[in-house]
C-alpha positions as CSV (number, residue, x, y, z in Angstrom):
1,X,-6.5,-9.9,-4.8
2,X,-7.6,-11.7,-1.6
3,X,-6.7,-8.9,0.7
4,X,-9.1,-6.3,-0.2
5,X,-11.7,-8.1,1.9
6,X,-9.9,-7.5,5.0
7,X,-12.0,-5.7,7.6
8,X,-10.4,-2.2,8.0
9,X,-8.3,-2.1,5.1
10,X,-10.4,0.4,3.0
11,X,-9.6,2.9,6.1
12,X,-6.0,2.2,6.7
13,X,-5.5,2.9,2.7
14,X,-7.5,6.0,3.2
15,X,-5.5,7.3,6.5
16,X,-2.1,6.2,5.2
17,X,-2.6,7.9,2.0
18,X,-4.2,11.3,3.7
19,X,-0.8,11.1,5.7
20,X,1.6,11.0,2.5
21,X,-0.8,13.3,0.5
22,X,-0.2,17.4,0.5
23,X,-3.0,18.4,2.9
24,X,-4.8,20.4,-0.1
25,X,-5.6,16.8,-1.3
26,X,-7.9,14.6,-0.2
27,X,-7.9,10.9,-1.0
28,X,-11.5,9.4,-1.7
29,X,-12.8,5.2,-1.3
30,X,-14.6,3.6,-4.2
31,X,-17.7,1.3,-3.2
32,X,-19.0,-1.0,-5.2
33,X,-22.0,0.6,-6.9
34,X,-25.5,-0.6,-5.4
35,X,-26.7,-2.0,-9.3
36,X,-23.9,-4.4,-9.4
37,X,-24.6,-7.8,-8.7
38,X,-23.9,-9.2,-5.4
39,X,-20.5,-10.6,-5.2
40,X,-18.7,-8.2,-7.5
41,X,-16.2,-7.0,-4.8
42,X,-14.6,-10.3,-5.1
43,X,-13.8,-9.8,-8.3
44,X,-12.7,-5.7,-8.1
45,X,-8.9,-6.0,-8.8
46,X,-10.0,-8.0,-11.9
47,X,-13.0,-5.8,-13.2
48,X,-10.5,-2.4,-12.6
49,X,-7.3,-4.3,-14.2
50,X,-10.5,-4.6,-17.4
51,X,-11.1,-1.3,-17.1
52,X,-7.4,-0.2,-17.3
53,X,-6.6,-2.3,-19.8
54,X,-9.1,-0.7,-21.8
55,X,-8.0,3.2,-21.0
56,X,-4.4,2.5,-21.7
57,X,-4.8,0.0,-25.0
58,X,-8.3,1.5,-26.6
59,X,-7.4,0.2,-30.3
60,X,-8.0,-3.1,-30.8
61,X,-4.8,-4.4,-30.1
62,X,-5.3,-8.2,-29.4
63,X,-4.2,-10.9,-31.6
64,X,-6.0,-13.9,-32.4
65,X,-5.4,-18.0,-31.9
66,X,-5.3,-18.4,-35.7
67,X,-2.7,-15.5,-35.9
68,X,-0.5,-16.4,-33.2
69,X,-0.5,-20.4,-34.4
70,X,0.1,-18.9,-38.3
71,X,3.0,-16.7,-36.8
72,X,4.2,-17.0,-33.7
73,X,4.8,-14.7,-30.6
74,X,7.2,-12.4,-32.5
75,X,3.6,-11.5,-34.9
76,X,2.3,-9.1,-31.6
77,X,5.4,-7.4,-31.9
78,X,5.3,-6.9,-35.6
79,X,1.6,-6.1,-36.2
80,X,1.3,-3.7,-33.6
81,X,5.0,-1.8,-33.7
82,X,6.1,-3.2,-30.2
Protein backbone atom coordinates (compact mmCIF):
# COMPACT_ATOMS: atom_id res chain seq x y z
CA UNK A 1 0.00 0.00 0.00
CA UNK A 2 0.19 3.77 0.73
CA UNK A 3 3.00 3.46 3.23
CA UNK A 4 5.82 2.47 1.20
CA UNK A 5 6.23 6.02 0.15
CA UNK A 6 7.13 7.22 3.44
CA UNK A 7 10.50 8.93 3.62
CA UNK A 8 12.79 6.59 5.58
CA UNK A 9 10.93 3.56 5.61
CA UNK A 10 13.07 1.48 3.09
CA UNK A 11 15.93 1.95 5.90
CA UNK A 12 14.05 1.33 8.96
CA UNK A 13 12.86 -2.15 7.17
CA UNK A 14 16.44 -2.71 6.31
CA UNK A 15 17.88 -1.85 10.07
CA UNK A 16 15.02 -3.65 11.79
CA UNK A 17 15.45 -6.66 9.78
CA UNK A 18 19.59 -6.65 10.07
CA UNK A 19 18.66 -6.54 13.93
CA UNK A 20 16.38 -9.81 13.83
CA UNK A 21 18.53 -11.51 11.19
CA UNK A 22 21.59 -14.00 12.23
CA UNK A 23 24.57 -11.70 11.50
CA UNK A 24 25.81 -14.21 8.68
CA UNK A 25 22.71 -12.70 6.79
CA UNK A 26 22.35 -9.71 5.25
CA UNK A 27 19.02 -8.21 4.20
CA UNK A 28 19.14 -6.32 0.74
CA UNK A 29 16.36 -3.17 -0.63
CA UNK A 30 14.78 -3.64 -4.02
CA UNK A 31 14.61 -0.26 -6.21
CA UNK A 32 12.56 0.08 -8.76
CA UNK A 33 14.53 -0.73 -12.02
CA UNK A 34 15.61 2.51 -14.02
CA UNK A 35 13.56 1.02 -17.46
CA UNK A 36 10.26 1.06 -15.68
CA UNK A 37 8.08 3.78 -16.31
CA UNK A 38 7.84 6.58 -14.06
CA UNK A 39 5.34 6.05 -11.39
CA UNK A 40 5.67 2.38 -10.99
CA UNK A 41 6.58 2.57 -7.29
CA UNK A 42 3.01 3.45 -6.64
CA UNK A 43 1.98 0.60 -7.82
CA UNK A 44 4.87 -1.98 -6.24
CA UNK A 45 2.74 -3.96 -3.67
CA UNK A 46 0.34 -4.66 -6.64
CA UNK A 47 2.98 -5.48 -9.42
CA UNK A 48 4.95 -7.98 -6.61
CA UNK A 49 1.36 -9.49 -5.30
CA UNK A 50 1.29 -10.23 -9.81
CA UNK A 51 4.39 -11.55 -9.55
CA UNK A 52 3.60 -13.92 -6.61
CA UNK A 53 0.61 -14.90 -7.69
CA UNK A 54 2.27 -16.08 -10.67
CA UNK A 55 5.26 -18.19 -8.80
CA UNK A 56 2.85 -19.79 -6.44
CA UNK A 57 -0.29 -20.64 -9.00
CA UNK A 58 1.91 -21.10 -12.55
CA UNK A 59 -0.98 -23.43 -14.16
CA UNK A 60 -3.60 -21.66 -15.49
CA UNK A 61 -5.83 -21.80 -12.72
CA UNK A 62 -8.45 -19.04 -13.26
CA UNK A 63 -11.97 -19.52 -14.05
CA UNK A 64 -13.93 -17.63 -16.43
CA UNK A 65 -17.34 -15.29 -16.27
CA UNK A 66 -19.12 -17.86 -18.43
CA UNK A 67 -17.95 -20.74 -16.15
CA UNK A 68 -18.65 -19.23 -12.85
CA UNK A 69 -22.35 -17.88 -14.21
CA UNK A 70 -22.91 -21.69 -15.73
CA UNK A 71 -21.77 -23.06 -12.26
CA UNK A 72 -21.33 -21.28 -9.60
CA UNK A 73 -18.61 -20.54 -6.92
CA UNK A 74 -18.45 -24.20 -5.82
CA UNK A 75 -17.04 -24.84 -9.91
CA UNK A 76 -13.27 -23.37 -8.64
CA UNK A 77 -13.32 -25.81 -6.14
CA UNK A 78 -14.33 -28.69 -8.31
CA UNK A 79 -12.26 -27.93 -11.42
CA UNK A 80 -9.20 -27.28 -9.77
CA UNK A 81 -9.29 -30.02 -6.64
CA UNK A 82 -9.53 -27.20 -3.95
Amino acid sequence: GGAGGRAGLDARILSELEDAMPPALKPAGAVVPEYMPGGTASYAAWIGGSILAKVVFPQNQHMSKIDYQEHGPSFAFKSRGG
